[in-house]
N, C-alpha and C positions, 0 to 999 in steps of 0.2 A: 767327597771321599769319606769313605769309613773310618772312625779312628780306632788303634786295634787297643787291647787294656793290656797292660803289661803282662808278660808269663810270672804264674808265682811258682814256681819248680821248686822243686826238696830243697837244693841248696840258695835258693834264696829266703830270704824271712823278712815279713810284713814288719812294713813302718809301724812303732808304737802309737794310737791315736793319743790329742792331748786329752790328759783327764782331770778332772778335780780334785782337789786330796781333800776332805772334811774332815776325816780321822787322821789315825799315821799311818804311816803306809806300810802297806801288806808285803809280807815277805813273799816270795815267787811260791812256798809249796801254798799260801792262803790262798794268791792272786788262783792258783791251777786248778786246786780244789775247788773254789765258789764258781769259775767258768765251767768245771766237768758238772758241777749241780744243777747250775742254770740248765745246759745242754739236756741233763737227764729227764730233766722236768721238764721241759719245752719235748722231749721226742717224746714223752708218756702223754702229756696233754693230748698232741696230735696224733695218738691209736699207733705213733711207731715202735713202742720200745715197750714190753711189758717189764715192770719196774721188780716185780718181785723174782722174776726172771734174770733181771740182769744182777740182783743183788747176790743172787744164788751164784751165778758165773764170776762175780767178782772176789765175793770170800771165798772160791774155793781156788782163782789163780793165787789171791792173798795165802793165802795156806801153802800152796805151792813155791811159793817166791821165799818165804817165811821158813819151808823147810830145805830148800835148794842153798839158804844165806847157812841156818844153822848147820850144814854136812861141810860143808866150805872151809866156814869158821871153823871147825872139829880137826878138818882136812889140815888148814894149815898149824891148830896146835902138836898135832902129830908130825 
């Protein structure tokens, strides 16, 4: 018989593997930021991802997010 591997659906989220702590331990936006860098640089190594490309789409949602918070903010002092 075949064994099947568990479904990982939206509403389920992967066990934590154990890890070694050397240093102190990284607050979740470090832990997110160094896995999004690894990701970027492993998809650039392998010819998927052009890097100067994505950085361009990233500062300019940054900009968008940045001024969607500032009108908000504006919004609610009014």
């Amino acid at each position: 018989m075949k064994k099947e591997k568990p479904s990982s659906g939206r509403g389920e989220q992967e066990p934590r593997r154990a890890r070694i702590t050397t240093g102190r331990e990284l607050t979740e936006v470090e832990e997110i930021s160094a896995r999004l860098s690894a990701l970027v640089n492993l998809l650039a190594e392998r010819g998927i991802l052009n890097v100067k490309e994505y950085e361009r789409i990233v500062a300019m949602r940054l900009h968008e997010v940045s001024k969607a918070t500032a009108f908000e903010e504006l919004d609610e002092e009014l």
